[in-house]
C-alpha positions in Angstrom: 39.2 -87.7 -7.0 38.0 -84.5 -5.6 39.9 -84.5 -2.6 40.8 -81.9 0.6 43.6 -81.6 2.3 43.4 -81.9 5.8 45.9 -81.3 8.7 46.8 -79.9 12.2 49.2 -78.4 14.6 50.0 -78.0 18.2 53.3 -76.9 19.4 54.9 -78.7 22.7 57.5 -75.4 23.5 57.4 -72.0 22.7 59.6 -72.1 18.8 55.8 -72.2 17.7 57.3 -74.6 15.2 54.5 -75.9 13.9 52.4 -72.7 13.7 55.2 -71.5 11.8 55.3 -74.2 9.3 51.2 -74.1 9.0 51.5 -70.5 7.6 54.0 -72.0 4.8 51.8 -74.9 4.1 48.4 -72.9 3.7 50.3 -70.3 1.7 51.5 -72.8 -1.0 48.0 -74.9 -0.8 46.4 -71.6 -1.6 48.8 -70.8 -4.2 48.1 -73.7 -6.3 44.6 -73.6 -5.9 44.4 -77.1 -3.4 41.2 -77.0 -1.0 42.2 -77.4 2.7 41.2 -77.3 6.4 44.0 -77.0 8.9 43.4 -76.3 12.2 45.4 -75.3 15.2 44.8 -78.4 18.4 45.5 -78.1 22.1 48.6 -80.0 22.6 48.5 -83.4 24.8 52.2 -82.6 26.6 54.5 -84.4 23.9 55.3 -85.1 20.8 54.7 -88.4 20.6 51.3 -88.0 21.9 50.6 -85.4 19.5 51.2 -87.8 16.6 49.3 -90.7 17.6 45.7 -88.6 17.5 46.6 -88.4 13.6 44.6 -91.5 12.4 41.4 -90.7 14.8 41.7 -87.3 13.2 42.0 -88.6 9.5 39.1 -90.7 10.6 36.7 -88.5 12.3 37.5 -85.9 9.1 36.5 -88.7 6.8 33.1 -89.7 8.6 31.6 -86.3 8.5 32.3 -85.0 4.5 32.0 -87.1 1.7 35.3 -86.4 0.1 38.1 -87.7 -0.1 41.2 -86.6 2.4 44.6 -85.8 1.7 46.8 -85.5 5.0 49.8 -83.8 5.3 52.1 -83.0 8.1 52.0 -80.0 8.9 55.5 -79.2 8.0 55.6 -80.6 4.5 56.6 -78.2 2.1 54.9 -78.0 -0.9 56.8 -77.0 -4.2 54.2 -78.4 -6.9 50.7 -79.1 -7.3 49.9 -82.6 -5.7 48.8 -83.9 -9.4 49.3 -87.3 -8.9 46.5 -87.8 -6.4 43.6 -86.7 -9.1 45.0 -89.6 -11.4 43.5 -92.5 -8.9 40.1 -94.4 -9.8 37.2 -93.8 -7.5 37.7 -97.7 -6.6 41.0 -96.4 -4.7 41.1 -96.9 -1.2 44.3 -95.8 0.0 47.3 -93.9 -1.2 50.5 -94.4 -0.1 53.1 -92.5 -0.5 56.6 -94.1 -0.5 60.2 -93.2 -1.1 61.4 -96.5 -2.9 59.2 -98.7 -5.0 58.5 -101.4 -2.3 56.8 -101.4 0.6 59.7 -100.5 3.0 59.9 -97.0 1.9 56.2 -96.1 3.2 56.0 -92.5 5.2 53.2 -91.6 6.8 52.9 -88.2 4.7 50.9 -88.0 2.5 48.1 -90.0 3.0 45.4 -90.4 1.0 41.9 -92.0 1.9 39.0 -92.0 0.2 35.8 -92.3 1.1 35.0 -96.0 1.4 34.2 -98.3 4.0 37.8 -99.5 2.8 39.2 -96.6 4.0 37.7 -96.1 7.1 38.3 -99.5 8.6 42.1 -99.5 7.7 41.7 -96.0 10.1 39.5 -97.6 12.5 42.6 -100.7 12.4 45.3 -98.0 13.0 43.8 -96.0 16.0 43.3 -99.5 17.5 47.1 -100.2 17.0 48.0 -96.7 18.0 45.7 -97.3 20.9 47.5 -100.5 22.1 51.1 -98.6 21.7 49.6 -96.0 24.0 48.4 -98.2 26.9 51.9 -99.9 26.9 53.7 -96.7 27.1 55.5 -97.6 23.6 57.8 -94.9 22.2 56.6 -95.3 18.8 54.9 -92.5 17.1 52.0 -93.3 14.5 54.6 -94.2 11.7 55.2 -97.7 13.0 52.2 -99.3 13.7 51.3 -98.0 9.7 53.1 -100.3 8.7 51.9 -103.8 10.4 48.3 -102.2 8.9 49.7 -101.5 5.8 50.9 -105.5 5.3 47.3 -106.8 6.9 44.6 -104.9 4.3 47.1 -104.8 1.1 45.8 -107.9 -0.1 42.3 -107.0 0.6 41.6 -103.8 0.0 42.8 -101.1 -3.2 46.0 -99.7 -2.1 48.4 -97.6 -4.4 51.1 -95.7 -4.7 52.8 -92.6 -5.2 56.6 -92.2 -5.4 59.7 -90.6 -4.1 58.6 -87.2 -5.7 56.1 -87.0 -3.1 58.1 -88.0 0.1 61.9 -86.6 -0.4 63.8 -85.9 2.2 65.1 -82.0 3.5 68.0 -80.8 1.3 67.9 -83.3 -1.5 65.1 -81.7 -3.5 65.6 -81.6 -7.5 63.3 -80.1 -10.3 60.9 -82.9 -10.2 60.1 -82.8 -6.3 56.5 -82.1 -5.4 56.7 -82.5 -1.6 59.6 -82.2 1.0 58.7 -83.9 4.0 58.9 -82.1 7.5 61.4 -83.2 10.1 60.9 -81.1 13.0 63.6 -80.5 15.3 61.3 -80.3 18.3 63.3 -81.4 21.7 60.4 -83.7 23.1 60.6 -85.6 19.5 64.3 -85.8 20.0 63.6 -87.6 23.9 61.4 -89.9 21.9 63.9 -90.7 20.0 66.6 -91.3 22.3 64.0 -93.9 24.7 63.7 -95.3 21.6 67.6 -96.1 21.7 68.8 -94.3 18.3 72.0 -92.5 19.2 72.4 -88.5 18.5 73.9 -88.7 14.8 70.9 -90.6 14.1 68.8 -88.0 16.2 70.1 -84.9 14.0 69.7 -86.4 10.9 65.8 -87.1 11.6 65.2 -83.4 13.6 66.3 -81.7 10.3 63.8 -78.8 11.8 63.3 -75.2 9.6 65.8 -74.8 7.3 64.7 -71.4 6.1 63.7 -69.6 8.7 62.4 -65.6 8.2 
């Protein structure tokens, strides 16, 4: 697969966290050669908000090239060449990546679809389910509803996998990590969280934020 990554940013404060993390991630796409286009957004007031206008972006990125797309958040850090991802069949849908080898260790980073009329109706399914979270005010972000599409078109369309290499979380990294997913610190994802009910331990340990700041 000859695919691109794709991603954006917009901040919600002034930390110009994200900004800050898209320099990084276009620095270590360049440096091992990966095609990308990231692009800065307006932001929509929140973080929450902000996330949910990923699939409709992974969508609308899809419809007009005719590669495949690789999203990452913008605050993955990259510490090898995504590899993995050229290995899939053109018949490949969807690729998932996930941090234990079942379903229930699916993150939302990376992502990658290719381009199939597969692929863009399982995007079309989860900006409808983002959609619906947004009319009923939900605090849910675009992780959740991923999942409920993730258990409706796995028995009918080509879904696969990549592991733990790809998805590992801030400050447990070892030689054979590829990506280290992005935990912002951001305080409008942290009032998410708390409407969501999760209690400040729990909080810190998903705002890991910048842990190697200039």
């Amino acid at each position: 697969m000859n695919y691109k990554v794709i991603s954006y940013f917009c901040d919600v404060d002034d930390s110009f966290y994200y900004e800050k993390c898209s320099v990084d991630l276009i620095k270590s796409l360049e440096h091992f050669g990966v095609p990308y286009e990231i692009e800065q957004l307006n932001s929509l007031g929140s973080y929450k908000l902000n996330c949910s206008r990923k699939p409709k972006y992974i969508l609308d990125k899809l419809e007009e090239g005719k590669c495949p797309i690789l999203w990452l958040d913008i605050d993955t850090v990259l510490l090898k060449s995504p590899d993995a991802f050229d290995t899939f069949s053109d018949d490949t849908d969807v690729v998932i990546s996930t941090a234990i080898p079942n379903v229930a260790g699916i993150k939302a980073s990376p992502l990658l679809f290719n381009n199939t009329d597969n692929a863009k109706s399982f995007l079309k399914t989860w900006v409808a389910e983002i959609n619906k979270n947004l009319a009923a005010n939900a605090e849910l972000f675009d992780h959740e509803p991923l999942f409920g599409v993730l258990n409706e078109y796995m028995p009918k369309i080509n879904i696969e996998f990549v592991g733990g290499d790809y998805c590992v979380w801030p400050g447990e990294e070892t030689e054979s990590t590829v990506m280290v997913m992005g935990l912002s610190d951001v305080n409008s994802k942290k009032d998410s969280l708390r409407k969501m009910g999760m209690t400040e331990d729990v909080i810190e340990w998903q705002s890991v934020g910048r842990r190697n700041e200039d």
